[in-house]
N, C-alpha and C positions, 0 to 999 in steps of 0.2 A: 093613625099611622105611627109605628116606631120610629126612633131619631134612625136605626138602622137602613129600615124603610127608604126613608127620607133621603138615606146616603145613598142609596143603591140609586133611585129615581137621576139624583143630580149625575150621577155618572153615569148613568146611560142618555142622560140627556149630551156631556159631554162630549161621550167617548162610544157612538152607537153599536160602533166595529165590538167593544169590548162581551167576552164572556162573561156575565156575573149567575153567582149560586148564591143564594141568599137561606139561611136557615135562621128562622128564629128562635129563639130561647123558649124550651119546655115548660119551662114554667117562669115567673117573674121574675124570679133572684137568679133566676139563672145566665146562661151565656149565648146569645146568638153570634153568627158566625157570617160571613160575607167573601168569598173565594173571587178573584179578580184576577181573567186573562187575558190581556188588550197589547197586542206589537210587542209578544215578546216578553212583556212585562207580568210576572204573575205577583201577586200579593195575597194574602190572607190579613181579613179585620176581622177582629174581635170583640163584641160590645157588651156591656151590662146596664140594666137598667141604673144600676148608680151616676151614669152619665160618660162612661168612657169608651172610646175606641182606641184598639190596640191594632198596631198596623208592624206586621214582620213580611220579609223576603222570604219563602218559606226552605230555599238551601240553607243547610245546615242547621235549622229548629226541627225540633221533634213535638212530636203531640204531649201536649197540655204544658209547655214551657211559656215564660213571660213572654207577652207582647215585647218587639226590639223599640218600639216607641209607640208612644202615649199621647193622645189629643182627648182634651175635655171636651170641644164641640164639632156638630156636623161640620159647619167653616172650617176648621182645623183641619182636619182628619180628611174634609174633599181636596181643600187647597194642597195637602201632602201629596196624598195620593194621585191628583195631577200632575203633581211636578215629578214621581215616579214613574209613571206611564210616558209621560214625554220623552224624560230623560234616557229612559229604559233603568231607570235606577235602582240600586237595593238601600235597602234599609241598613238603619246604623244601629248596635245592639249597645246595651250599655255596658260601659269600659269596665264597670267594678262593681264589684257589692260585699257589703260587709257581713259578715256573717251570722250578724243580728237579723239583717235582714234576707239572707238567705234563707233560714229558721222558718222568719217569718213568711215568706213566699211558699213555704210550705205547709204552713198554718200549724205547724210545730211549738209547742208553749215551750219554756223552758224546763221547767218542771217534766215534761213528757220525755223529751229528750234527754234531761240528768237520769230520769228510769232507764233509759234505753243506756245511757252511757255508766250505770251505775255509781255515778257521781251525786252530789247534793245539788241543790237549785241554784245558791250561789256560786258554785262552780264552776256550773255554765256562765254565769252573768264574768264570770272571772276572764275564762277562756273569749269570751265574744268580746271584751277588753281588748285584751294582750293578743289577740292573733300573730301579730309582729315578732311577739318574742315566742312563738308556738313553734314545737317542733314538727316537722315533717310527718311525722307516725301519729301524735297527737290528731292533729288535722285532717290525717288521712280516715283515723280512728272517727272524729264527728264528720265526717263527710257520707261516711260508713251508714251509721246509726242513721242517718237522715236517710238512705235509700240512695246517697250517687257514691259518686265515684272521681279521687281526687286526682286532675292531670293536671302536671307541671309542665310551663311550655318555656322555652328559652327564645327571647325576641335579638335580633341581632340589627344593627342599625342598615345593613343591606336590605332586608326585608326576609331575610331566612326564619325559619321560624320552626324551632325544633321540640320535639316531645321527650322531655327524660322519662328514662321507665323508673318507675317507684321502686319495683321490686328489688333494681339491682343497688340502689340508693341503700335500702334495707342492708341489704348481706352487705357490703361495705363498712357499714357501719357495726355490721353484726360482727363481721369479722376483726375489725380493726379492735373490738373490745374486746372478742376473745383473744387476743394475742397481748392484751396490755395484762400488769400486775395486779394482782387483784384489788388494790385498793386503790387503783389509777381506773380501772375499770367500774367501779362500782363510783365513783366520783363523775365518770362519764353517762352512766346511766342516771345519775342524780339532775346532768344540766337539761 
């Protein structure tokens, strides 16, 4: 029996009412998969024979995105997901990621991605540094190359929470340098 197995069994021992879909992984390395619909509560797990269950709320994930949280054992991963059925709870996705490892979530080498960005290998290794000091078009530019797509959100201490459009970010900035002197302009395409 799979540790996947094994997870399905305990919650349906806990939880009889619950919906479970249980797919296992095609082949070894691969990824079985565990759908959970109990009061309300849906979840999707995600396991690998390396030893992990990935456990997301599935509002707002799209297909083939990280697990929102990570448990190394069945313990783990039943006792969670108990406490999200009870609760009716969702998952907590994680706050940040650098963009080393964004890359690497996508199994993107650096080398691959400096071809894709027409840049050297250490350049990449430069850029995944300095993100902080990266400009907006940069960023949007490696977000690009990698296959997403880059949204900047404004958090406000109310709880508002706004989307700036890129694009108009762009022409602003476009604008604002075709209206300076050329050698103020070319200074500002420099920073």
């Amino acid at each position: 029996m799979t540790p996947l197995n094994d997870l399905a069994l305990r919650l349906r021992k806990s939880f009889p009412d619950a919906n479970l879909d249980v797919a296992e992984p095609a082949d070894p390395s691969g990824f079985g998969f565990l759908d959970i619909s109990c009061r309300g509560c849906v979840l999707a797990i995600q396991w690998q024979e390396k030893g992990h269950f990935g456990v997301s709320s599935p509002e707002g994930h799209g297909y083939g995105e990280k697990p929102d949280e990570i448990y190394r054992s069945v313990d783990d991963a039943a006792a969670r997901i108990a406490e999200l059925i009870i609760s009716n709870g969702k998952t907590i996705p994680p706050a940040e990621v650098t963009l080393r490892e964004l890359r690497a979530e996508k199994e993107l080498p650096q080398a691959a991605l400096a071809a894709l960005l027409g840049v050297s290998q250490p350049a990449v290794s430069r850029l995944e540094r300095n993100v902080s000091r990266m400009m907006v078009a940069t960023l949007q530019t490696v977000i690009q190359a990698m296959g997403g797509r880059l949204i900047l959100q404004a958090h406000f201490p109310d709880g508002v929470i706004r989307q700036i459009r890129i694009d108009d970010l762009f022409r602003s900035a476009e604008a604002l340098v075709a209206s300076q002197p050329a050698d103020e302009a070319e200074c500002a395409r420099s920073k």
